[in-house]
N, C-alpha and C positions, 0 to 999 in steps of 0.2 A: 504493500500500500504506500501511494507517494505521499508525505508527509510536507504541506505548503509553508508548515509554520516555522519561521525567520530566528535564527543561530542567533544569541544577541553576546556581545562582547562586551563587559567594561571596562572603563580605561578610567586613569589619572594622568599619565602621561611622564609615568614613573617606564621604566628600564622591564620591571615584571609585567606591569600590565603590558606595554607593547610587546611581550612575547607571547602573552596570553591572545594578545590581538593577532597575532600573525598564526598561532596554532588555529584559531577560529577560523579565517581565513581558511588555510587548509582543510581542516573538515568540511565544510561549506562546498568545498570544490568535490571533496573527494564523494562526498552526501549528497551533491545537489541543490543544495539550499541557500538560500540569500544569505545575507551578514550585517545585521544593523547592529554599529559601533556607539555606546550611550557612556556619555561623559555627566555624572552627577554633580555639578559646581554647589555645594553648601554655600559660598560665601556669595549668592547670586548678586547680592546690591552691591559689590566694589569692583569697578569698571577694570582693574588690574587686573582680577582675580577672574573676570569673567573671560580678557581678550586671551589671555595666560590659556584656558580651558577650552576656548574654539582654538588656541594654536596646535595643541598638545591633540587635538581632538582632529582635526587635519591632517597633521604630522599622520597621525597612526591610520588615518585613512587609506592614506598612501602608501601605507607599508601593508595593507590588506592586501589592495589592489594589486601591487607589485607580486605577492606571494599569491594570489588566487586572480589572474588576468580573470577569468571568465564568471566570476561570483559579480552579484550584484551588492556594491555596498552602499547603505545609506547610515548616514550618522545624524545624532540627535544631540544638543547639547540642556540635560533636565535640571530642574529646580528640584531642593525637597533633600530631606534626610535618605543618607545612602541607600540604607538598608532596606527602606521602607521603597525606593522609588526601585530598587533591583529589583524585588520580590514584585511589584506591580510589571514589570518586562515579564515575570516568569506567565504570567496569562497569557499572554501569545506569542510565546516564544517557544522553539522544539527544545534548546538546552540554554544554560547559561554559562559562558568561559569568563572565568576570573584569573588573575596572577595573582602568586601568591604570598607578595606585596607590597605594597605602595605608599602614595602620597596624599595629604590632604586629608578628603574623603575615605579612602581606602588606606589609609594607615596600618598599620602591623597586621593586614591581610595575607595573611591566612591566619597568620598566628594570633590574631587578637578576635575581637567579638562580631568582625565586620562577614568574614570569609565561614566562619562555625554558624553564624545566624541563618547567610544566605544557602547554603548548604544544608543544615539541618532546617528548614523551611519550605526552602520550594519546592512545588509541583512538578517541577520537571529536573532533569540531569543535569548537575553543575559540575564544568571541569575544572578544578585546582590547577593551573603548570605553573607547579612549582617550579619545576627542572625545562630546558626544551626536550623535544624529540632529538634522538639521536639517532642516524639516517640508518647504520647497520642494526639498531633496534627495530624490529616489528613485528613482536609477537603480544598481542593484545592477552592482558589476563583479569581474571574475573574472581573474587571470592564466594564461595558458593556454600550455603549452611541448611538451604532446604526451605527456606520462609517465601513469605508473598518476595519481600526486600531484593532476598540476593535474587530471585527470579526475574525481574524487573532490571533489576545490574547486569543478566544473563541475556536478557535479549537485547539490550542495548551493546553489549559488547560482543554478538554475535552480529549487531548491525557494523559495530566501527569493522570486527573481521572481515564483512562480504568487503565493504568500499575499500579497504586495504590488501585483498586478499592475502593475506597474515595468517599466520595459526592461531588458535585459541586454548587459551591454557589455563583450564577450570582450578581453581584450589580451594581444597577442604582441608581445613585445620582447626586442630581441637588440642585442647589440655587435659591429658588426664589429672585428675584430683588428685590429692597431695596426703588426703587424709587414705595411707595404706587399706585399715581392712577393707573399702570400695572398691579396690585399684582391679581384682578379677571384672566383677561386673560391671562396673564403670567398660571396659575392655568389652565386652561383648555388647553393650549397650552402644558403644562406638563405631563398632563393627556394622552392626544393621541400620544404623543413623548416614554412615558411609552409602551402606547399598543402594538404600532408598534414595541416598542424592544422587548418586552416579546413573541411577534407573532417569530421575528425573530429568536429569542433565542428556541423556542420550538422547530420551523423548522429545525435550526440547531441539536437541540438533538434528533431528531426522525430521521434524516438520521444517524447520529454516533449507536442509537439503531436500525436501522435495519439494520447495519453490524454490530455491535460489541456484542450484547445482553444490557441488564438492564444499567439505570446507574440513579441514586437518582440526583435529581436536587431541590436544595431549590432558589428561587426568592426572592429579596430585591430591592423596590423602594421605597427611601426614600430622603425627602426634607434634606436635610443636604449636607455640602460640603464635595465634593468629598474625600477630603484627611482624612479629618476625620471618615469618614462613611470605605473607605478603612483601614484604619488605626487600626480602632476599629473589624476590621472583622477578621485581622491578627492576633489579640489575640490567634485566635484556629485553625489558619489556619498552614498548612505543606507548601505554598505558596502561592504568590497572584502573578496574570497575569493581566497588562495590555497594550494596545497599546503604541506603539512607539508616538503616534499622533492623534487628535480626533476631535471630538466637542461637544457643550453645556457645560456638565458637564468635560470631560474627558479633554478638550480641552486641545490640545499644553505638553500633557504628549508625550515625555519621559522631553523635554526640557523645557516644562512651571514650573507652580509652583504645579500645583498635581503632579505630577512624582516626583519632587525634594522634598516635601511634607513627599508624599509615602517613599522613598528610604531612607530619614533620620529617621523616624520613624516607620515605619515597625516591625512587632515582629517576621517576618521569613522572607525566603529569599523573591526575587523580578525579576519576569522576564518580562522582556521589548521585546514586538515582534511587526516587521514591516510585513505587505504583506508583500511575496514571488516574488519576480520579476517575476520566472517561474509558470507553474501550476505543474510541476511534482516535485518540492521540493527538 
């Protein structure tokens, strides 16, 4: 199903966001999608502060353009507290790209209240680049725990796989409990938690392959904590996808301590995806 609704990018006009701007840029091309570029000036009444915000707002125009010639870009320059006018783009927007961090407006994004809000908020997929892509990178990976969350992370990163034709490389990771006498059935209780996702996970890629053709899937179940085992997967990863929100392993990501985990040490970018409130996207 082709998807109309416009990749939104924000910017400051910091060094992170215009690489956040140029990743967007590339998906767009690579997805099909428009690219509207939204610069939030908080300080809108002082005439420095505004021409400073359509410069910075230009500037990265043309570093879209440049990285995706055949993407349609339009750019907005908005009034209004950040976080509140981000989260208003996420209504008709497919995903949101942030850096992850900046200036002004977007100050200690990712790592402060700005980049955690608009991430654990929106209705649709917001990508962190923290890091850039790195060119011999491109195997897209995915955290997968069995919930509505990572399902939602799974087919979205089965989308970035077709447009990249990339591998996809699911991981399931879990801690076993620390308190001994659980530690047998804890173990067998992991075991059938594993099946079940890996069942889930095939079913999912056998409907995406028989509309879309081929798509290379490597599986990783592995006793290690989650942030770690993600963490370490990013090394060669072009992105990693996980839910907004989960359980077992994954749990309480984008806002718990895997997400936060994940987003500070990551080695490319990072996108956070909730269900879809609608079925038509």
């Amino acid at each position: 199903m082709t998807n109309t609704k416009t990749i939104v990018a924000g910017t400051d006009g910091s060094q992170p966001a215009s690489r956040a701007v140029e990743w967007a840029a590339a998906d767009a091309g690579r997805r099909k999608r428009a690219l509207r570029i939204v610069h939030v000036c908080e300080r809108w009444g002082v005439p420095e502060q505004t021409v400073s915000c359509q410069e910075s707002l230009a500037a990265d125009a043309e570093r879209a353009r440049l990285a995706a010639p055949g993407v349609r870009v339009t750019t907005e320059l908005l009034p209004g507290h950040v976080v509140e006018t981000l989260l208003g783009e996420a209504a008709a927007a497919e995903s949101i790209v942030l850096g992850s961090r900046g200036l002004g407006g977007f100050g200690a994004l990712l790592l402060g209240s700005v980049g955690l809000a608009v991430a654990g908020h929106a209705d649709v997929p917001v990508v962190i680049v923290r890091e850039p892509e790195r060119p011999e990178h491109g195997e897209i990976v995915v955290g997968i725990d069995g919930s509505e969350h990572s399902e939602a992370a799974l087919d979205y990163a089965l989308e970035q796989t077709l447009a990249r034709g990339v591998r996809l490389h699911t991981v399931h990771a879990w801690q076993m409990p620390v308190t001994a006498p659980y530690a047998t059935g804890y173990g067998d209780i992991a075991d059938r938690v594993a099946e079940d996702t890996a069942d889930l996970v095939r079913k999912r890629v056998a409907r995406w392959r028989d509309e879309h053709g081929h798509i290379e899937v490597k599986e990783s179940f592995l006793c290690e904590h989650p942030v770690a085992a993600l963490v370490d997967a990013s090394r060669t990863a072009a992105l990693v996808v996980v839910g907004s929100r989960g359980m077992g392993g994954l749990a309480s990501a984008v806002l718990g301590s895997v997400s936060h985990g994940l987003l500070h040490h990551a080695h490319c970018p990072v996108a956070v995806v909730r269900p879809r409130k609608d079925a038509t996207g």
